[in-house]
Each structure stands twice: as C-alpha cells, then as structure tokens.
C-alpha positions as CSV (number, residue, x, y, z in Angstrom):
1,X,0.0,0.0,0.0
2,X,1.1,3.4,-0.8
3,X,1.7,5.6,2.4
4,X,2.4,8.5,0.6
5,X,-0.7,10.4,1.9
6,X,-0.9,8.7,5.4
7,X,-1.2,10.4,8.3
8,X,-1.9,7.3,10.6
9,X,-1.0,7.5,14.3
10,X,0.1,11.5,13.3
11,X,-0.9,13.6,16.5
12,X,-3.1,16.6,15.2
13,X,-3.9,19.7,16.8
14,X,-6.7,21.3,15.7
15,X,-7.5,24.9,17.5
16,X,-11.4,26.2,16.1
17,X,-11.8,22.5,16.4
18,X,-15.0,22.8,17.0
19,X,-16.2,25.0,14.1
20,X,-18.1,23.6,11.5
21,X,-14.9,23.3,9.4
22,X,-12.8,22.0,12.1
23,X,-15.1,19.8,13.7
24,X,-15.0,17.8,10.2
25,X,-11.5,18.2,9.3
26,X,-11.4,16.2,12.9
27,X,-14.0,13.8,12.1
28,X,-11.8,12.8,8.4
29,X,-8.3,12.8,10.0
30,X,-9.2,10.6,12.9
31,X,-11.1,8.3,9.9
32,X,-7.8,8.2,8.0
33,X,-5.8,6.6,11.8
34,X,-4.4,10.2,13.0
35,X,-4.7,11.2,16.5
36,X,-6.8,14.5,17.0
37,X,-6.1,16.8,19.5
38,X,-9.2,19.4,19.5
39,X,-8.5,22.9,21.1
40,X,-11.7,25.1,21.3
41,X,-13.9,27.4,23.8
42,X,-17.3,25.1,23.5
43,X,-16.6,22.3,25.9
44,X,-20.3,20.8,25.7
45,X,-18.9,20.7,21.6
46,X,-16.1,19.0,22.2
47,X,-17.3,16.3,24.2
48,X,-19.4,14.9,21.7
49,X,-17.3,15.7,19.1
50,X,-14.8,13.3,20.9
51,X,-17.5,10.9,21.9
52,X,-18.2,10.7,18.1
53,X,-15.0,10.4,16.8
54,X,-14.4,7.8,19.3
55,X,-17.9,5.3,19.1
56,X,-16.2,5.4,15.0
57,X,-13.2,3.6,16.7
58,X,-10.8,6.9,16.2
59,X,-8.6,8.3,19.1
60,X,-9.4,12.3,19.9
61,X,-9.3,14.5,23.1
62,X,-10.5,17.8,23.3
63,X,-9.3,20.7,25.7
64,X,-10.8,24.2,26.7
65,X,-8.4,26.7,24.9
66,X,-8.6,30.1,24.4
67,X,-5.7,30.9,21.5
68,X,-5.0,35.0,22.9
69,X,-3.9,33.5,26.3
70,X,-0.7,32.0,26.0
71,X,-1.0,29.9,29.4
72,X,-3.7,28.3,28.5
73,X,-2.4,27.3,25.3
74,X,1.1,26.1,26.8
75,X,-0.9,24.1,29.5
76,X,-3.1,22.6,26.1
77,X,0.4,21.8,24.9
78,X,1.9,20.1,28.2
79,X,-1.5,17.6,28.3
80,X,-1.0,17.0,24.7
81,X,2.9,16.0,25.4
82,X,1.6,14.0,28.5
83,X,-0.7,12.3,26.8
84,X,0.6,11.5,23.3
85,X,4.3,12.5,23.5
86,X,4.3,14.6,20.6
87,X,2.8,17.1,18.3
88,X,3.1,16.0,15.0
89,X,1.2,18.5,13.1
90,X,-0.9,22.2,14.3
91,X,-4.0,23.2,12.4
92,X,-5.0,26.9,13.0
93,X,-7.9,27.0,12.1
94,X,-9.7,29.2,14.9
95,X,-10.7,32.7,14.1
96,X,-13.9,35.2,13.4
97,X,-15.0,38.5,12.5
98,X,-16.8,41.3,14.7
99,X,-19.8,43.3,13.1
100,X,-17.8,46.7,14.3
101,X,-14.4,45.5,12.1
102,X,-16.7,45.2,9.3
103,X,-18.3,48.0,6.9
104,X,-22.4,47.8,5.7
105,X,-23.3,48.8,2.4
106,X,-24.7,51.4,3.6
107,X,-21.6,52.7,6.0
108,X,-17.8,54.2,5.3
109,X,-14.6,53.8,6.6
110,X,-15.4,56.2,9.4
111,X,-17.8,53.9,10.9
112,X,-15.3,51.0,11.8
113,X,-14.4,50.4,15.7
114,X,-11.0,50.9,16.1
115,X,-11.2,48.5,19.4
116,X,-13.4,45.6,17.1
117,X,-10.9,45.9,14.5
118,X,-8.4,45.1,17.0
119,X,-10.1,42.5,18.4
120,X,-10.4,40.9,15.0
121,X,-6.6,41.3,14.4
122,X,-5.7,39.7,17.5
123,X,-8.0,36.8,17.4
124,X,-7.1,35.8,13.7
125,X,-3.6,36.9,13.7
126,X,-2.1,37.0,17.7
127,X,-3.7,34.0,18.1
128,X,-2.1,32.3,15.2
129,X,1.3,33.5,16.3
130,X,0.5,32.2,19.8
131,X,-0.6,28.5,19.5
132,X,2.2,28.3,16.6
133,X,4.9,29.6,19.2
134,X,3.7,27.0,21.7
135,X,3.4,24.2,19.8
136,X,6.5,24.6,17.1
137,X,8.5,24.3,20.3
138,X,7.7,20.6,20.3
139,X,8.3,20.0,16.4
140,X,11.7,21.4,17.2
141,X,12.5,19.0,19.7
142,X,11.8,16.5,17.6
143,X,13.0,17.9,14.5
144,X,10.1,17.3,12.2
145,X,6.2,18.6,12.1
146,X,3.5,20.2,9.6
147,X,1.8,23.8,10.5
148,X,-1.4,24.7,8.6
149,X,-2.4,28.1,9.0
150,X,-6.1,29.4,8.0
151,X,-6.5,32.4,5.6
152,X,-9.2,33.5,3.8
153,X,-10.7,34.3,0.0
154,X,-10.4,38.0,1.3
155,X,-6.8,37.8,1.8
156,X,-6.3,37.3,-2.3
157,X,-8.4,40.3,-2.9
158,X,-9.9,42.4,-0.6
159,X,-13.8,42.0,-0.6
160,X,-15.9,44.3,0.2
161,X,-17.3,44.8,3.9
162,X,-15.1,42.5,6.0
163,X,-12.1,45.1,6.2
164,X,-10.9,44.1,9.5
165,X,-11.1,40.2,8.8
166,X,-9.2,40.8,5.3
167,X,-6.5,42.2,7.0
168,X,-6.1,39.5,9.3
169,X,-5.8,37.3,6.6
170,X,-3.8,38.4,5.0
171,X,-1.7,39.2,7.5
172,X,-1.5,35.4,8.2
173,X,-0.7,34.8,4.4
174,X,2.0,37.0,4.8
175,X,3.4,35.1,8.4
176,X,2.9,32.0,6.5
177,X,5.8,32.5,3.9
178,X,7.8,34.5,6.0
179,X,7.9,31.8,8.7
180,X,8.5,29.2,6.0
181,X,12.1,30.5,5.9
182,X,12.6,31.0,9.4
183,X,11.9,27.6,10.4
184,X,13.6,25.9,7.7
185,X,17.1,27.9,8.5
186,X,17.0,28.2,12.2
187,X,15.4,24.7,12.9
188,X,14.9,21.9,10.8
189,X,13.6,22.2,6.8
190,X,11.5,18.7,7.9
191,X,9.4,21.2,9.6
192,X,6.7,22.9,7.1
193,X,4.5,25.5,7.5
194,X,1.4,26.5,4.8
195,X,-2.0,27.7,4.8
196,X,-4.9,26.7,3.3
197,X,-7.7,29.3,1.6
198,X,-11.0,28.3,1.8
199,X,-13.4,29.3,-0.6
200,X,-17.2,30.4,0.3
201,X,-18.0,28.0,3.1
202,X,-21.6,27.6,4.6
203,X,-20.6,27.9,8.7
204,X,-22.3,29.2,11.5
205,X,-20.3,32.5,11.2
206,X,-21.7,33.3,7.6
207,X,-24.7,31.5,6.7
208,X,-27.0,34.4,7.5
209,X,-25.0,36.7,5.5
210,X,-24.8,34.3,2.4
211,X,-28.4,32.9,2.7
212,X,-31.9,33.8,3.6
213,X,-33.8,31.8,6.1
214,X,-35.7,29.8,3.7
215,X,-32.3,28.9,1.7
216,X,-32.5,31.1,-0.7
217,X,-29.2,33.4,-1.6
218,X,-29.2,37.0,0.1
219,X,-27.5,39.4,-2.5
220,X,-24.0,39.0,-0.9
221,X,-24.4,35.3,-1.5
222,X,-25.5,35.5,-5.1
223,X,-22.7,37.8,-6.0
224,X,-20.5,35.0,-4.3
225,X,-22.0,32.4,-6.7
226,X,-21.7,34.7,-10.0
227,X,-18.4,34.7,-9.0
228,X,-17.8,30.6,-8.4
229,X,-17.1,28.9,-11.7
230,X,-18.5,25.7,-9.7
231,X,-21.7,27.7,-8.9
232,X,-22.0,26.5,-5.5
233,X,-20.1,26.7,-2.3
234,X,-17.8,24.2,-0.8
235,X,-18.9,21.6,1.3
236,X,-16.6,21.2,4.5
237,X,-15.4,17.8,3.5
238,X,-13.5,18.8,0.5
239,X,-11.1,20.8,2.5
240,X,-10.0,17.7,4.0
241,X,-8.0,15.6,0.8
242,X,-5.9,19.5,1.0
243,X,-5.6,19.2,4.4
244,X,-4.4,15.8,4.7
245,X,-2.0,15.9,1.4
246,X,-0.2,19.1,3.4
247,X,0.7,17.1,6.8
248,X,1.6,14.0,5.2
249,X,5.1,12.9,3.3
250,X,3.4,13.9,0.1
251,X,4.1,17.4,1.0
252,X,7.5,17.1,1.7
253,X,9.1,19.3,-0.3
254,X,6.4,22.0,-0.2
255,X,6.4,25.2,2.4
256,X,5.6,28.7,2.5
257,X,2.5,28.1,0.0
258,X,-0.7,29.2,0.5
259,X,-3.3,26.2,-1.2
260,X,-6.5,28.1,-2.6
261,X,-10.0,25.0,-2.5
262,X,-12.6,27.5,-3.8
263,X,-14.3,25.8,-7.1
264,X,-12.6,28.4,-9.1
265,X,-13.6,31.9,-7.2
266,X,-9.6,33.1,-7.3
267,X,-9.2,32.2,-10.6
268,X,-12.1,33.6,-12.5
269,X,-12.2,37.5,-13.1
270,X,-15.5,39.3,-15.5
C-alpha cells in the first residue's frame, strides 16, 4: 500500500476544532488513523465531538483553549505532550470577524471600531502566532512537524465589507511564507509551514450573510456564486484531501505556499 498520503498514528492539533470546518477536518483525520487533538472554547462541543469520533473507533481528546492566552495554550500543549508524547502537526484554524471591524453597504470607513478591529486582528492573527509559538516548540525538539495556518478568500483580494477580517488574513498569508524561511534555516527544513484558503464555506459564522432563512441566496451570497465557476459553495469535506496531502510525506518538499480550494472563485475574473 502506498503511504504516501498517510497520516496514521500522526498527533493533530486542531484549534477552532470545534467549528463547522474543524469539527469535520477532525471527524476525516481521525477516519484516516491520526490522533486528533481538538483545542476550542465550547466544551459541551467538544465532548461529543470526541465521543463521536471515538464510538467510529478513532482516538481524539478535546481541551478548553482560548488561542490570545498563551498559558492556557502552553498548559493545552503540556497535556498534549503528556498524553501523546508529541505534536506532529498544528492546524490553525480558529478565528472570526466582529460586526464593528466590518463596513455595511450602507456605511464608510469612518464607521469601523477601532477596538473591534483590534479584536479581530488579535483573534485571527495573535492567536495564530500564539498556538504556533507554543506548539513549534515541540516539532523542534523533535526535529520534524507540519503547520497549517487558516486564511481567507479576502486575503487574495480584498472583498468588500469585511475590512478588519481581510486584514487579518492576509496578514497570516504574509506570516505564513515568511515563517516558511525562518523555520527551515533556524530549525529543521522537515518542519513545514502552509495555509490553506478556503473558498465560500456555509458555517455558522456566515450562513445568515450568504443565505436567507428559507435557503435562498441574500445578495452577498448570489454575488458569491456569480463569482464561483463551480456555482456553488464548498462543502466542509473537500477541504480535507488538502488538508491531509499538506501534513503528510506527500508534501515534503512543499512550504511557505498558500493552497486556494474554492471551485474556481480566485481564478475567474468578468
């Protein structure tokens, strides 16, 4: 068999593991024999999420973690180490948006919150830096590991509204590839950073802006579609074969990239 893409007995840590997203990037790697380590703020969530993966005869833990304080992350780390004895690959993928970072169509510049935009830095950005500080240190140690970092459709080209969230990503686009380099020359080039760029998404975060309540599109999300050659968002799962390919031995050779799963969004321009 070819183990190319295998990321059996790999330990996984998965921060916004709870999010729609993360909860079924969890739910695949666990499928495919990794060990998933899921880092989020809804405990209740968790539990079952674990429960779940578990009654399907996978191996997961969850732990309370808030990625903007850097105690509570290292103490997430220490139980991982306990527990496991390594971290063999991070997934960032928690993060949001405030409604004060963001601009209605029927707003300006002058009405962003200078304290919501900051919030909205520090939560997709800070907290990025912070959970990857922590848990690098481990990869180091053992000289090898995978880091997947979470940007955005916005951090390609700016879309309209979510100013403070674009920023962010792109922001973590940018730390991506310059980390790429740092690790590779100051620690160990078997140690590989990248970030993955969803496209449109249905999650609990932007349902209600990309469809009414009976299903139907709302503007936003029909100018989303017009712009999707596939004509229809993603569905969670098909983030994972990206996911999977960029913490296994397939990627070996492969840092600093950022991989774009959007059914065509990036690519297509009226």
């Amino acid at each position: 068999m070819n183990e190319l893409f295998s990321v059996k007995d790999k330990v996984v840590v998965i921060t916004g593991g709870t999010g729609v997203l993360g909860s079924c990037i969890s739910r695949h790697l666990a499928s495919q024999g990794a060990v998933v380590v899921i880092l989020g703020r809804r405990e209740e969530l968790g539990a079952a999420l674990v429960k779940e993966i578990k009654d399907a005869g996978g191996e997961a833990m969850f732990l309370l973690s808030d990625v903007l304080k850097k105690e509570e992350v290292e103490q997430n780390c220490a139980d991982v180490i306990a527990k496991y004895g390594r971290v063999d690959a991070l997934l960032n993928a928690a993060g949001g948006n405030m409604p004060g970072a963001t601009i209605a169509p029927d707003g300006n510049f002058f009405d962003v919150n200078v304290e919501d935009f900051e919030k909205v830095l520090n939560l997709n950005l800070t907290g990025t830096l912070i959970t990857t500080q922590v848990f690098l240190r481990p990869m180091v140690e053992a000289g090898k590991g995978a880091i997947v970092n979470f940007t955005s459709m916005s951090a390609l080209r700016p879309l309209s509204r979510v100013m403070g969230y674009s920023a962010s990503k792109a922001a973590i686009s940018n730390f991506t590839a310059y980390m790429a380099n740092e690790i590779a020359t100051k620690f160990s080039p078997d140690i590989r950073i990248n970030a993955i760029a969803p496209g449109f998404f249905l999650t609990n975060q932007n349902r209600d802006l990309l469809t009414n309540p009976d299903g139907s599109y709302t503007q936003r999300g029909t100018d989303v579609i017009r712009q999707t050659p596939f004509k229809r968002f993603g569905k969670p799962e098909e983030l994972c074969g990206t996911i999977q390919y960029l913490i296994s031995d397939a990627s070996s050779f492969v840092t600093g990239t950022v991989a774009i799963v959007d059914g065509g969004f990036n690519a297509f321009s009226l």
